[in-house]
C-alpha positions as CSV (number, residue, x, y, z in Angstrom):
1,X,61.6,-70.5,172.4
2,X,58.3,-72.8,171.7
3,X,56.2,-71.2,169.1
4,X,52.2,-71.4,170.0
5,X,49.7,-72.3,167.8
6,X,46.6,-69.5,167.6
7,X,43.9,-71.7,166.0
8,X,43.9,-72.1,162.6
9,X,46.5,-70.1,159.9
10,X,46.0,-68.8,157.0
11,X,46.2,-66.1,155.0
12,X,43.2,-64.1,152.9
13,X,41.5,-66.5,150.7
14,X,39.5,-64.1,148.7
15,X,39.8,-65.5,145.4
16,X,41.6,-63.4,143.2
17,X,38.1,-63.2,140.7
18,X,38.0,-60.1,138.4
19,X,34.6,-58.7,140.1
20,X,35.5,-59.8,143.3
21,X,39.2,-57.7,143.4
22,X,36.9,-54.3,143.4
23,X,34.9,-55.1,146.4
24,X,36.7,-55.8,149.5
25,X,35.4,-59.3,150.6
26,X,35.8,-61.0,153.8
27,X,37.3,-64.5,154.5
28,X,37.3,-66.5,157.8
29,X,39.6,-65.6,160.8
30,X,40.6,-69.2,162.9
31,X,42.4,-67.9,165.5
32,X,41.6,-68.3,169.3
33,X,42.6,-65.3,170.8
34,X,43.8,-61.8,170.0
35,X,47.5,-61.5,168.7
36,X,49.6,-60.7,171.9
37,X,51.7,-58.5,169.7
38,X,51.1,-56.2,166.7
39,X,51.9,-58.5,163.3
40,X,52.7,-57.6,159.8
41,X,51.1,-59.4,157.0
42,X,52.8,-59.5,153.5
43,X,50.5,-61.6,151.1
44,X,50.5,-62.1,147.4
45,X,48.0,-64.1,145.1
46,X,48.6,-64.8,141.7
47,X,45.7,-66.6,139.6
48,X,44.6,-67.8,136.1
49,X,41.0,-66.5,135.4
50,X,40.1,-67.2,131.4
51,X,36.2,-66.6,130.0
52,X,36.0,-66.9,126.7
53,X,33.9,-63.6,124.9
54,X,30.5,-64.1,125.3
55,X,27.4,-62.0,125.1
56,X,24.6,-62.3,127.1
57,X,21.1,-60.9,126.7
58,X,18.8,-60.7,128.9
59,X,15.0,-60.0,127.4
60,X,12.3,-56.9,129.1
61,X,10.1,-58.7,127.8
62,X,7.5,-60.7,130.6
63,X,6.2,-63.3,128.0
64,X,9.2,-64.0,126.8
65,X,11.2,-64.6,129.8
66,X,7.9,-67.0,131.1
67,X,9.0,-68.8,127.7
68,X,12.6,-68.8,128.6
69,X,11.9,-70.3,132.1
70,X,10.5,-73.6,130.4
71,X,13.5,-74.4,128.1
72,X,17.1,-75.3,128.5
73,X,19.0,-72.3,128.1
74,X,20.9,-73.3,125.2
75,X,17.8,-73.8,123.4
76,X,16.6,-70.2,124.1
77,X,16.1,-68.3,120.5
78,X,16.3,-64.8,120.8
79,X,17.6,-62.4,118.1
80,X,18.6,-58.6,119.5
81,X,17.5,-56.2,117.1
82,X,17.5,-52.5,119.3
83,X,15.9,-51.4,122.1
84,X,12.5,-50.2,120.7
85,X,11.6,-53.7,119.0
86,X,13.7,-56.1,121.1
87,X,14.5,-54.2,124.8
88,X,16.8,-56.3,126.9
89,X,19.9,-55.5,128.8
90,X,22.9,-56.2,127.3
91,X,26.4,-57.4,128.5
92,X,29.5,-58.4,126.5
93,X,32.8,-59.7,128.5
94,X,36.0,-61.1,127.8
95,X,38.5,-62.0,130.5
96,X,42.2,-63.7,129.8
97,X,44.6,-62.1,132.5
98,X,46.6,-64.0,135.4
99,X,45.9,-61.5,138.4
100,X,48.8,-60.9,141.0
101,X,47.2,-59.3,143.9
102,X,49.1,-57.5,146.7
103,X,47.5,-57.5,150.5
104,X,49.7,-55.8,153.3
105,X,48.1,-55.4,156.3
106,X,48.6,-54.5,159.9
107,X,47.3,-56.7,162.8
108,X,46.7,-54.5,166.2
109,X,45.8,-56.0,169.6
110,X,43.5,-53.8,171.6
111,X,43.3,-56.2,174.8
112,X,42.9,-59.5,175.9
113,X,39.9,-59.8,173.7
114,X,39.9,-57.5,170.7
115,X,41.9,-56.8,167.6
116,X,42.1,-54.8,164.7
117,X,43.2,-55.4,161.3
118,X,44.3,-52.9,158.6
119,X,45.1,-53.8,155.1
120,X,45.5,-52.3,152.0
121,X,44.6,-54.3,148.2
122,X,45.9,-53.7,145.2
123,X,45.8,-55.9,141.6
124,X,47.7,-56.1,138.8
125,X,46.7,-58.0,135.3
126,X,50.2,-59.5,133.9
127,X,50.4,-62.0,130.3
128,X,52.2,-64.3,132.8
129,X,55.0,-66.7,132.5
130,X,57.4,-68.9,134.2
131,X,59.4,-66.5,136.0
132,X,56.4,-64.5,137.5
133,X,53.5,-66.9,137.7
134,X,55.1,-70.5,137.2
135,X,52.0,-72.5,138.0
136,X,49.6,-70.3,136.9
137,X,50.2,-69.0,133.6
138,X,48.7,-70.1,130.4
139,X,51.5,-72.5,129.2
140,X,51.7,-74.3,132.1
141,X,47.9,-75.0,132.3
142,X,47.5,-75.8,129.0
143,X,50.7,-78.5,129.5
144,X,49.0,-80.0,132.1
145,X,45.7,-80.5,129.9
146,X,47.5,-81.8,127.0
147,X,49.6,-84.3,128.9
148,X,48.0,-85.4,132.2
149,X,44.6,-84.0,132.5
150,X,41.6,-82.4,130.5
151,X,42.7,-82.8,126.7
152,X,43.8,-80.7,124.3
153,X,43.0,-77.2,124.9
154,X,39.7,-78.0,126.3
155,X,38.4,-74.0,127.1
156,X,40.1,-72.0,123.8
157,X,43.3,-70.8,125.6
158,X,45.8,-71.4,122.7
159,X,42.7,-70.7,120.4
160,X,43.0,-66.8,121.6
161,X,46.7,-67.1,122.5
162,X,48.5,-68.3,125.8
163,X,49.6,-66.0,127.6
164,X,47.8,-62.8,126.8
165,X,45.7,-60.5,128.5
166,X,42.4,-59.2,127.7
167,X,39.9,-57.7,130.4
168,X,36.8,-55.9,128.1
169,X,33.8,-55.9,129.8
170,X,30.2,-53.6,129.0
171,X,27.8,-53.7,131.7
172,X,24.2,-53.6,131.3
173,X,24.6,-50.0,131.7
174,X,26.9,-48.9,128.7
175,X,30.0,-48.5,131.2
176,X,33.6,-50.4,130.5
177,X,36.1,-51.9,132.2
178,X,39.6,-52.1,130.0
179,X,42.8,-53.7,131.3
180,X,46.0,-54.2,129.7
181,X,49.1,-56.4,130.8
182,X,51.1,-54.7,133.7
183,X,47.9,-52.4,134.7
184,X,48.0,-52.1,138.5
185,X,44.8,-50.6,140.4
186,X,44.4,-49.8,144.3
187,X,41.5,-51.8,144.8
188,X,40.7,-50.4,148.4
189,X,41.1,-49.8,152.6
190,X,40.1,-52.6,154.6
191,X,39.4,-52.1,158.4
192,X,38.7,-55.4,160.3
193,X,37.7,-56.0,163.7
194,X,38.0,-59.4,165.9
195,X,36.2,-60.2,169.3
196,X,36.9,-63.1,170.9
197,X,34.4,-63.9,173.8
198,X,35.1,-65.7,177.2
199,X,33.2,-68.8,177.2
200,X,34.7,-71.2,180.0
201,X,32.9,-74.2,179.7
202,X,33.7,-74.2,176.0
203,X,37.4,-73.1,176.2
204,X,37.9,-76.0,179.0
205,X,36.5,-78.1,176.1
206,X,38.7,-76.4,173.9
207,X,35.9,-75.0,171.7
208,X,36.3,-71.5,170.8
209,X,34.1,-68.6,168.8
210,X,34.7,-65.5,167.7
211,X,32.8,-62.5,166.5
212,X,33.9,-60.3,162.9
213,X,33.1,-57.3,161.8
214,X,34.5,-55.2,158.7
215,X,34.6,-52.1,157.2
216,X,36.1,-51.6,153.5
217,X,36.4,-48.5,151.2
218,X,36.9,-49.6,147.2
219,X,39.0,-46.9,146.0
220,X,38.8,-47.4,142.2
221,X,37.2,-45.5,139.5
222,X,35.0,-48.5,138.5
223,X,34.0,-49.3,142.2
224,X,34.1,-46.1,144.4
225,X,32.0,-47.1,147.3
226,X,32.1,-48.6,151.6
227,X,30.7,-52.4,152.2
228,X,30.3,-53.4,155.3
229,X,30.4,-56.8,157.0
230,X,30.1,-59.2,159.5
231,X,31.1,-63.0,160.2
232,X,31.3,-65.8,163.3
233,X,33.7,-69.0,163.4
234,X,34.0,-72.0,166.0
235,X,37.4,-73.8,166.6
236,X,37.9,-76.7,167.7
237,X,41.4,-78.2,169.1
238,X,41.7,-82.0,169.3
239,X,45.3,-82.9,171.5
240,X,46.7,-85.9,169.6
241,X,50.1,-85.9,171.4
242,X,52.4,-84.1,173.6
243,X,53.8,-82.0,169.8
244,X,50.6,-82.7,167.6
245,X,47.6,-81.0,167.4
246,X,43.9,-81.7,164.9
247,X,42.3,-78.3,165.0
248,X,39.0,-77.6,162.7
249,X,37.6,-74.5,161.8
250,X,34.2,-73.7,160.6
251,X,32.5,-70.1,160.1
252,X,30.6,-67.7,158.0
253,X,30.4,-64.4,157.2
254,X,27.8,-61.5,154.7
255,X,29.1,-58.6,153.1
256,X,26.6,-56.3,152.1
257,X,28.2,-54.4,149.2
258,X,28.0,-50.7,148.3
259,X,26.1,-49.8,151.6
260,X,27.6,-46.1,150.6
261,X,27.9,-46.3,146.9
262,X,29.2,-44.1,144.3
263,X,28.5,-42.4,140.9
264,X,28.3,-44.4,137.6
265,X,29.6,-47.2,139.0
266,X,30.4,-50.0,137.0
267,X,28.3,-53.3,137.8
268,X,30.2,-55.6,139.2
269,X,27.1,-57.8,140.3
270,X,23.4,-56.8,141.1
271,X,23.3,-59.2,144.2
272,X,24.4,-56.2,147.1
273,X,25.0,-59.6,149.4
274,X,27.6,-61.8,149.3
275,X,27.9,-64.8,151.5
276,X,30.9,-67.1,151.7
277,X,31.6,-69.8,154.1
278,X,34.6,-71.7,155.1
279,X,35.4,-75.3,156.4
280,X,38.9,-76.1,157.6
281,X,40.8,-78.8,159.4
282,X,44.5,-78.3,160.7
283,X,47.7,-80.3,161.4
284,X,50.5,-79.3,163.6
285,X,53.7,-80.4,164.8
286,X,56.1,-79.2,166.6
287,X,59.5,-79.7,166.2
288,X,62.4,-80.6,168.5
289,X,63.4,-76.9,168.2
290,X,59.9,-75.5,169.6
291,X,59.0,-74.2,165.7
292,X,55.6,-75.6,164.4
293,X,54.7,-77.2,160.8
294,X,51.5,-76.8,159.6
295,X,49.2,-78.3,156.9
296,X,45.5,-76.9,156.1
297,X,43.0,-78.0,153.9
298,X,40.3,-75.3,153.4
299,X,37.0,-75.3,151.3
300,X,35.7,-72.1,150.2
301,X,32.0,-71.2,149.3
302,X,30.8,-67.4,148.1
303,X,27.4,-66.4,146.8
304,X,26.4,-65.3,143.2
305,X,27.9,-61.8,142.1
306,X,24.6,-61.7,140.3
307,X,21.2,-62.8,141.0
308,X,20.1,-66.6,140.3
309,X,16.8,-65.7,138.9
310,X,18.1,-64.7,135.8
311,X,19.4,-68.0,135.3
312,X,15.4,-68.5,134.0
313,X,15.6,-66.1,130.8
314,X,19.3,-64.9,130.0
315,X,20.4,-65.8,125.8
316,X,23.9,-65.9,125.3
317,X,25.9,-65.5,122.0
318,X,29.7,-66.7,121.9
319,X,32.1,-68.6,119.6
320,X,31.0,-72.0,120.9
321,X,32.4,-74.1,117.5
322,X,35.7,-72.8,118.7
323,X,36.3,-74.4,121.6
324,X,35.2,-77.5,123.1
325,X,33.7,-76.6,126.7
326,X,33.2,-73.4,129.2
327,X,32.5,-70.6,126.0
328,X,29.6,-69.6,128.5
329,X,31.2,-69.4,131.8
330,X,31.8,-65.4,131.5
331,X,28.3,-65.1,131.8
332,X,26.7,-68.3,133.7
333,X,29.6,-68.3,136.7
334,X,28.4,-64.9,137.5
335,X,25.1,-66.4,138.8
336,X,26.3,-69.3,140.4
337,X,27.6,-70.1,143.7
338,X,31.8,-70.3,143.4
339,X,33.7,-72.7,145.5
340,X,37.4,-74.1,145.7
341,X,39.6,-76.3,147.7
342,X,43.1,-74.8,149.2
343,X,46.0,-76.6,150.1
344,X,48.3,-74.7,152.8
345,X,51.7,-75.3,154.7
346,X,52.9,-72.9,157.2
347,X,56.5,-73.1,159.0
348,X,56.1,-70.7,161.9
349,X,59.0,-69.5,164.3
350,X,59.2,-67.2,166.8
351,X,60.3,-64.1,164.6
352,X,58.4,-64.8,161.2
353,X,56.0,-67.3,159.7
354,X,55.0,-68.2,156.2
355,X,52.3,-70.0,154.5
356,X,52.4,-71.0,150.7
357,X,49.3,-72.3,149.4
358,X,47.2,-74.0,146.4
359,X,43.6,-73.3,145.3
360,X,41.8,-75.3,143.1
361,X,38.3,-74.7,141.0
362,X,37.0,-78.0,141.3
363,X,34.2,-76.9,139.3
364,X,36.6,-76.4,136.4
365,X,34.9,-73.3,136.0
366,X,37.9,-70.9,135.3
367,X,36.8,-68.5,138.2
368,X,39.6,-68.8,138.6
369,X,41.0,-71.6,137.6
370,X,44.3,-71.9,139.6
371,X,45.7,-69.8,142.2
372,X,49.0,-69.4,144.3
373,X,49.8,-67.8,147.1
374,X,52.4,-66.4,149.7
375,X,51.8,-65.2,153.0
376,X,54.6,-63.8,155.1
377,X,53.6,-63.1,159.3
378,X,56.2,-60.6,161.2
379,X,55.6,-60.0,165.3
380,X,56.6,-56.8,165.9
């Protein structure tokens, strides 16, 4: 039985960041048509994110902000007294934690033209180590930068201790978020629909769009709240030979975040949209047996979780004579753009597929640094 490619596989790219895990973001769907058949999806993540402790400030004050905007931020003097003689808002965090994250989910075809998906997500902070995160754990970064790439200890892991977690984060509002190793939370409901429109002259070209939209509830205590999105993404299938296909993906997609949103929430970023785009180009073969191997490369690109205007007056405090780079990226990723490069291979048969995967931080921003993945596909 000859297996048939659907556009472009993969599994849910979502980084596995520590605000990100309580929102339930969207990544790219690549496929061509609805699934003929209803599919299980069995996915795990596991991922090193590391930010040093780091306090940032943030000044009321309008003069002094206007004074901020004119000076590298490293040169920015501000000393926090209280919030009478020096009012600013206030944030401390500290993350150290290799995050596994589980996504089962449920693919349903309504007809020819529409599907539905239906996933849970849940996360889970662990210290890490060979056994459970090989690549991803402390030890084996930190190898890596002391004998191939980066240096010694370049961003203060084995300063604080490999292998250890620490999630302590203060909001501007006074409210906390505390993990410890082996914490689980159920980070929410997802509800995803696919349409995939009839457009002959393209399809004869082998061009192909389709149409997302997406409903998620965030389930936990620190994020009780709906988002709601939407996204569109073109294929485009390039025949090289009777068993080899080029295929290349491109699409985009907004999640507006805590449309419904609950009480004393913690804030997990002040920016209600989040954007991200994806570029992708495929490979596949077929065998002699009619089963399919597939490599992807994919580039990622999400919006700020916070707003890029306070990059203009924000002071930070941290242990910078501790470490040699990054003390500030706990802080300054949070209003930057975040991006990363995955490398994916997928062996798909007729009765089960699975993809394992790579993601990079090219930035080398630790948000996160590196990430695994497994993605198992069932037809049922």
């Amino acid at each position: 039985m000859k297996v048939e490619v659907n556009g472009l596989l993969k599994p849910h790219l979502a980084s596995t960041h520590h605000f990100g895990l309580f929102s339930s973001r969207m990544t790219q769907n690549f496929k061509i048509h609805a699934s003929t058949t209803p599919q299980l999806h069995l996915e795990t993540q596991s991922g090193n994110n590391f930010h040093a402790p780091v306090q940032a400030f943030l000044p009321d004050d309008p003069s002094l902000r206007a004074q901020f905007a004119d000076q590298i931020w490293y040169f920015r003097v501000f000393d926090f007294v209280d919030q009478e003689i020096t009012p600013a808002q206030v944030m401390n965090i500290e993350i150290d934690a290799v995050y596994k994250v589980y996504r089962p989910a449920l693919t349903l075809p309504l007809n020819d033209r529409n599907e539905i998906r239906i996933g849970l997500r849940a996360f889970q902070t662990v210290q890490g180590n060979f056994f459970d995160a090989p690549f991803t754990n402390d030890a084996s970064i930190e190898w890596f930068h002391s004998n191939i790439a980066g240096g010694e200890d370049p961003f203060g892991r084995k300063f604080y201790g490999v292998n250890e977690v620490a999630v302590n984060y203060t909001d501007r509002n006074g409210k906390r978020l505390h993990m410890q190793a082996g914490d689980i939370i159920l980070g929410g409901l997802e509800l995803a629909h696919s349409y995939y429109p009839e457009l002959q002259k393209w399809n004869e070209r082998n061009l192909f769009v389709n149409l997302q939209s997406h409903i998620g509830w965030n389930t936990s205590s620190y994020n009780n709240s709906l988002d709601l999105g939407i996204g569109i993404n073109a294929v485009k299938k390039y025949p090289l030979t009777t068993k080899s296909d080029l295929w290349f993906g491109l699409g985009y997609s907004v999640l507006y975040k805590n449309v419904i949103d609950g009480r004393d929430n913690l804030d997990l970023g002040n920016n209600r949209f989040l954007g991200s785009g994806e570029v992708m180009v495929q490979w596949t073969h077929q065998t002699c047996k009619g089963n399919q191997n597939i490599i992807g490369v994919n580039y990622q690109n999400q919006t700020s979780y916070f707003k890029k205007e306070e990059a203009d007056y924000f002071h930070l405090k941290g242990d910078y004579a501790a470490i040699n780079q990054g003390w500030h990226y706990g802080y300054t990723t949070l209003i930057e753009n975040l991006s990363s490069w995955s490398l994916l291979y997928t062996h798909a048969r007729p009765k089960i597929s699975y993809t394992i995967y790579v993601k990079e931080d090219l930035n080398v921003n630790n948000a996160p640094d590196m990430e695994t993945g497994i993605s198992v596909q069932i037809p049922l």
